[in-house]
TORLO-935892 format. One record per residue (C-alpha): residue number from 0; residue in one letter; z, y, x. Coordinates in steps of 0.02 Angstrom, whole numbers. Each point is the difference from the previous one (the first is absolute). Example, Ala and Ser with C-alpha at 12.3 -4.5 7.8 and 13.67 -1.06 7.14 Angstrom:
<nodes>
<node><n>0</n><res>a</res><Z>390</Z><Y>-225</Y><X>615</X></node>
<node><n>1</n><res>s</res><Z>-33</Z><Y>172</Y><X>69</X></node>
</nodes>
This chain:
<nodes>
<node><n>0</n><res>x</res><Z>-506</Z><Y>758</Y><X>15</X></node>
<node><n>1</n><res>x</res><Z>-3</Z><Y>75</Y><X>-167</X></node>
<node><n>2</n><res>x</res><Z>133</Z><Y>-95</Y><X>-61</X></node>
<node><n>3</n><res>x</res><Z>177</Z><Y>90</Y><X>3</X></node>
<node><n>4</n><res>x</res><Z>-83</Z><Y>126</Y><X>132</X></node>
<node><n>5</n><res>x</res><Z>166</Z><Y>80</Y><X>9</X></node>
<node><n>6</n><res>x</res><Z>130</Z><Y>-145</Y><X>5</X></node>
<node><n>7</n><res>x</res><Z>28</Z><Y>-45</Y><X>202</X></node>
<node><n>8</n><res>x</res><Z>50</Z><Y>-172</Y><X>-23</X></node>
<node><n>9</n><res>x</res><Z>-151</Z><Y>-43</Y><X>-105</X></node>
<node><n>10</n><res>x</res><Z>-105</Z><Y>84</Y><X>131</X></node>
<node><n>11</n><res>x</res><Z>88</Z><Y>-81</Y><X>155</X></node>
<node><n>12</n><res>x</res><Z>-33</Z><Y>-165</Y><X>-99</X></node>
<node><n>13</n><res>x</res><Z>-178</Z><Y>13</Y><X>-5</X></node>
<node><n>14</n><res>x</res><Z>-16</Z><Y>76</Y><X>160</X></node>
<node><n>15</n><res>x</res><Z>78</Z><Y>-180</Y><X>52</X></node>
<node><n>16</n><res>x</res><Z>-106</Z><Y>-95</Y><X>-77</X></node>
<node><n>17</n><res>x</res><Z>-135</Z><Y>81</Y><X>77</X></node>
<node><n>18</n><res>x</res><Z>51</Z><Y>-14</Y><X>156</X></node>
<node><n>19</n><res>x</res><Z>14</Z><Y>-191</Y><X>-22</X></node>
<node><n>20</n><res>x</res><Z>-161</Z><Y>-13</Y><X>-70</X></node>
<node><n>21</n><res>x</res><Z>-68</Z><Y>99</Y><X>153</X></node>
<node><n>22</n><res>x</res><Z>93</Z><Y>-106</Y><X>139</X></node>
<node><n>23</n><res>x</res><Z>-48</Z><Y>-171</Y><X>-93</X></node>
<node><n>24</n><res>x</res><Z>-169</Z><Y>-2</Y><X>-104</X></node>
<node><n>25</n><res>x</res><Z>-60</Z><Y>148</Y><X>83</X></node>
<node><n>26</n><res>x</res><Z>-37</Z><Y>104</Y><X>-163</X></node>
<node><n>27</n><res>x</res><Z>111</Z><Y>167</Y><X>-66</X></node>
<node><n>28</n><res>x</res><Z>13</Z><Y>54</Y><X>177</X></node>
<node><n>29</n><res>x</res><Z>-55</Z><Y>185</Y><X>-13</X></node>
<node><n>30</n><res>x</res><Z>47</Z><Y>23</Y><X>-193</X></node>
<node><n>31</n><res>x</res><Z>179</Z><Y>-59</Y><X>77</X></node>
<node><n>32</n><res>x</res><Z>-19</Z><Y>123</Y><X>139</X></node>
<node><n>33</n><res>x</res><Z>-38</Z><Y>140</Y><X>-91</X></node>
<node><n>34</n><res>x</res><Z>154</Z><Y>-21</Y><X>-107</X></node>
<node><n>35</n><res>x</res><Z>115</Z><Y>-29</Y><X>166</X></node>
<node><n>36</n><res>x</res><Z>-62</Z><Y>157</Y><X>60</X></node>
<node><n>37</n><res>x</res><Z>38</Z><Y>90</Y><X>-194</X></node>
<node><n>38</n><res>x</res><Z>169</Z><Y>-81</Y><X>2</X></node>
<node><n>39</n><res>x</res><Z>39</Z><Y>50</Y><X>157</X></node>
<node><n>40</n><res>x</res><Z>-50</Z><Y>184</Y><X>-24</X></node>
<node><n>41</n><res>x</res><Z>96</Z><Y>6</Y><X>-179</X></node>
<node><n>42</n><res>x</res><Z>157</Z><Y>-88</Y><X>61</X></node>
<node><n>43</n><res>x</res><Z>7</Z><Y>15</Y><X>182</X></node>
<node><n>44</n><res>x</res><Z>177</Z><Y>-41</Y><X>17</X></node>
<node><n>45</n><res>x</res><Z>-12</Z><Y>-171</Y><X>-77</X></node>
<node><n>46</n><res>x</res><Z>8</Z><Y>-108</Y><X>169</X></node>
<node><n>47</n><res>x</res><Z>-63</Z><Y>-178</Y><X>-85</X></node>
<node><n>48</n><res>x</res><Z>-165</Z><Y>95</Y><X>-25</X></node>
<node><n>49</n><res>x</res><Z>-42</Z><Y>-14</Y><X>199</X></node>
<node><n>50</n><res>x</res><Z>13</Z><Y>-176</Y><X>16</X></node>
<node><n>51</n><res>x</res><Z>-150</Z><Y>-41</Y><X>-119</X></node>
<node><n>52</n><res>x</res><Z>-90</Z><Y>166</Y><X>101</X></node>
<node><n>53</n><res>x</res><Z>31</Z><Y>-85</Y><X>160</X></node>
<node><n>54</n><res>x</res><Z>-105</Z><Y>-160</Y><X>-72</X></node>
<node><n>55</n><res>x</res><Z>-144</Z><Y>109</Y><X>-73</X></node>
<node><n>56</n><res>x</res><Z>-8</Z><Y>79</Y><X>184</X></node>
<node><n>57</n><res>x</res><Z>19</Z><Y>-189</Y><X>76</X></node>
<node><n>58</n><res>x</res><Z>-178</Z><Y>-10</Y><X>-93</X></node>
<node><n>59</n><res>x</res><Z>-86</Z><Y>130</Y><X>58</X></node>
<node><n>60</n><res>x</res><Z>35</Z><Y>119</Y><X>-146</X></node>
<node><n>61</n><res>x</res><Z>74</Z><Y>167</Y><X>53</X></node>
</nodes>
């Protein structure tokens, strides 16, 4: 997360990633979370951000 803290797209990217290493091997799931739910408070507007949310909640992170 430290790279390009402040650049969304880099951000979004690695949120991604996350979140398909969370839904398939099972492994980034809260560090993935927590970034969602950064993301989400920085750029609340950006709609693409609550798909990959709705996946966290889908397993069991909130």
């Amino acid at each position: 997360q430290e790279i390009f803290p402040d650049e969304f797209d880099v951000q979004y990217r690695l949120a991604l990633g996350l979140c398909y290493q969370c839904q398939y091997k099972f492994k980034g799931c809260e560090e993935g979370n927590s970034l969602i739910d950064k993301l989400l408070l920085t750029y609340p507007n950006k709609t693409e951000l609550d798909s990959i949310k709705k996946i966290f909640n889908h397993w069991g992170l909130q």
